[in-house]
C-alpha positions, 0 to 999 in steps of 0.5 A: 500500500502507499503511503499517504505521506508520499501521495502529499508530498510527491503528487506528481511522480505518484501520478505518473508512476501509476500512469507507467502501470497503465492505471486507469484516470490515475490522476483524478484517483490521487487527487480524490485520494488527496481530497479525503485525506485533507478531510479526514485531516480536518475532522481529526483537528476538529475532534482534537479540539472538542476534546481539549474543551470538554477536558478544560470545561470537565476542569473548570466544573471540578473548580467550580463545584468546590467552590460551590459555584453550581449553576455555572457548573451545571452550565458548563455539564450542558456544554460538555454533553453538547461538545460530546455529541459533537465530537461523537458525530465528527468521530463518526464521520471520521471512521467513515471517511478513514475507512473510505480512503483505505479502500481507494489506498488498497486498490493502488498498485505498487510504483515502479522502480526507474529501472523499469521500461516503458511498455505494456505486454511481455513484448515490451519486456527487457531481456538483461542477461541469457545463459547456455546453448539453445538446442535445436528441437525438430523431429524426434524432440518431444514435448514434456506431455509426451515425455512424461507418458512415454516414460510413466513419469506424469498422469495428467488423466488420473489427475482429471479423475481424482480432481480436475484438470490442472492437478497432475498424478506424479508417480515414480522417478517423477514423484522421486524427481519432484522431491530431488528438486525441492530437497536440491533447491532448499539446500542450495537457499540454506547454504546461501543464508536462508532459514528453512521455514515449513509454513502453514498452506492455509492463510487468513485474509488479513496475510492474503492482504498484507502480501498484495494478494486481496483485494487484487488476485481475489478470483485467483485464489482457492477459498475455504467459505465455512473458515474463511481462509485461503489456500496459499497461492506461494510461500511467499504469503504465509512467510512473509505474514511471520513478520506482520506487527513486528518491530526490528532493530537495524542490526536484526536486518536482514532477515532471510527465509526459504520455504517449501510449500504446495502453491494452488491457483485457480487460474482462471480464464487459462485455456490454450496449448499455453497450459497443456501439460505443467506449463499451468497448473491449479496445484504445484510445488514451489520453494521460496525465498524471501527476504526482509531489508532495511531500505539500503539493501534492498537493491543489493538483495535483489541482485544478489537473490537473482544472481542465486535463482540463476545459479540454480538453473546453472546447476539443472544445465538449463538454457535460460533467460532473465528479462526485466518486466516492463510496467504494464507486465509487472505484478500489483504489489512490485516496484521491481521484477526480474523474471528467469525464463527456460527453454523449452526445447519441446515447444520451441519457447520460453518458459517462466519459472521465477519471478523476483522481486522488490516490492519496497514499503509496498508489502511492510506498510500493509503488514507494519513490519518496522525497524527502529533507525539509529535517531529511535524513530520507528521505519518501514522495513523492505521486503522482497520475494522470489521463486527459487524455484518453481517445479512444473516449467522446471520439470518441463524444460529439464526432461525436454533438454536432457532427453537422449532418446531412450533415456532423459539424463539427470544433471550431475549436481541432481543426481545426489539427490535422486539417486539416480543418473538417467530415467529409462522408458519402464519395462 
């Protein structure tokens, strides 16, 4: 959520990094913000100053009273029950016109980061770095839905059976292979500093809020009606809900977390050869990190969490790609993006698998994760998230690169983890 202060004092630059994020009538919604904010702002004087008179009048009656001066204290009892309706009414009118600029602050997007390009679709994407040799795809390369029946890794159709479309049936080397990767990858995030976390998977509203999820992505998420609790969309939500209403001091920072956690999306309007097979799924394995900063580090933290996300697709021997999203592709609650694409040598295309991210005071000020600075003035911390990484597009693109024939090789870094070197057709 933004912060009121920065909307007063830096109108302008609001506006336009609302309009970088394609915000409809960005403007005339700042300035209806600033409107309620200015009103809101004179109510609480206003109630402030009926206050400061029942409290001198209250005094007075006291003196008055004492001194045995009870007709002027039985006026000044009159004037203080009319100053208290007053204030009682302003009090009302405050709450509502609070809770009314909350709505309209809840529904603003993060700004963009400068770095950020200009654009509005993927087109407009800016690729920064690219890793690894693309093989060629053609005749005998086969897509990972074909690989994953042939090799008897994957059961797309018991899926549908059990559940639905988009919850696939892992059996064998490709059950043992999804648990290789998320041991590989949370191995990896300890080693580099992170602390394991198993959070819950089922969230409240006030966590699907404090990440940016509610009220944006609503639609988007699995709902338990009767408990009122959301299946998590990501780690990042439950992990990052740990540090909700908590204040830090400087050298607590920062704090590093990784987690593993089934994510359910429900994806809805998703059709097309875009999600056959893993390129989309309703449930899916997913490890986390995530990262709590002081405001100075946080643009370091992301650099160096991108630099750990590709050296783990380095260490799977996958081709791979990272772009800088533009405003227009970039998610509601980040200022910054970098996503890691993988080649995928089936489909002739990129596929994502991480998302990284920066997302400022977006996510702490909903959350009120705070640090105390060195003068002893409470600040908003930063936090930042990524993918590191998700399974499906992984799985997809590491059996159609590795894939020999006869046989899908496993990378020599994986294979302490799935005990074996290759996976064979069965029988």
């Amino acid at each position: 959520m933004l912060e009121i202060n920065l909307i007063r004092t830096q109108t302008e630059a609001v506006v336009a990094g609302l309009e970088r994020k394609y915000v409809a009538d960005a403007a005339a919604r700042i300035n209806q913000i600033l409107a309620a904010d200015e009103q809101k702002r004179a109510l609480q004087t206003q109630s402030d100053q009926l206050k400061s008179k029942v409290n001198a009048l209250s005094r007075e009656i006291g003196d008055d009273m004492k001194s045995g001066r009870t007709t002027e204290a039985q006026a000044k009892k009159e004037e203080v029950a009319r100053l208290k309706n007053d204030d009682s009414e302003c009090s009302e009118q405050l709450g509502q016109i609070e809770q009314a600029l909350h709505q309209m602050l809840v529904q603003l997007p993060n700004l963009p980061h400068d770095l950020v390009p200009s654009g509005r679709t993927p087109d407009d994407n800016l690729e920064v770095h690219r890793w690894g040799t693309i093989l060629p795809g053609g005749s005998g390369i086969l897509p990972h839905w074909e690989l994953t029946k042939t090799f008897g890794l994957i059961d797309f159709e018991e899926g549908v059976k059990i559940t639905g479309a988009g919850f696939p049936v892992y059996k064998g080397a490709g059950a043992r292979l999804q648990r290789a990767l998320i041991n590989f990858f949370l191995d990896r995030n300890t080693a580099a500093g992170y602390l394991e976390i198993q959070p819950p998977i089922l969230v409240n509203e006030a966590s699907g809020f404090g990440t940016g999820q509610l009220p944006d992505k609503e639609g988007q998420m699995y709902f338990v009606g009767e408990d009122k609790l959301y299946l998590a969309p990501t780690a990042e939500v439950p992990v990052t809900n740990l540090y909700r209403d908590t204040l830090w001091k400087s050298s607590d920072l920062p704090i590093k977390n990784t987690a593993y956690t089934p994510c359910f999306r429900r994806e809805a309007g998703s059709y097309g050869k875009d999600v056959r097979g893993l390129n989309r799924l309703h449930q899916f394995d997913k490890v986390e990190i995530v990262q709590i900063t002081l405001p100075e580090q946080s643009e370091q933290a992301l650099i160096e969490m991108c630099q750990h996300v590709g050296s783990l697709i380095e260490a799977l021997e996958l081709p791979h790609r990272m772009i800088r999203l533009c405003g227009g592709d970039m998610s509601f609650a980040s200022a910054l993006t970098y996503d890691f694409e993988v080649w995928s040598r089936g489909q002739d295309r990129w596929l994502e698998v991480s998302s990284v991210s920066n997302f400022k005071t977006f996510q702490t000020n909903r959350l009120k994760v705070r640090y105390r600075d060195e003068d002893g003035k409470n600040q908003l911390a930063h936090s930042l998230n990524g993918s590191a990484l998700a399974l499906p597009r992984i799985v997809a693109a590491l059996l159609e690169h590795h894939q020999t024939g006869n046989s899908i090789r496993i990378p020599a870094a994986l294979v302490p983890y799935t005990g074996f070197e290759s996976i064979s057709v069965p029988g």
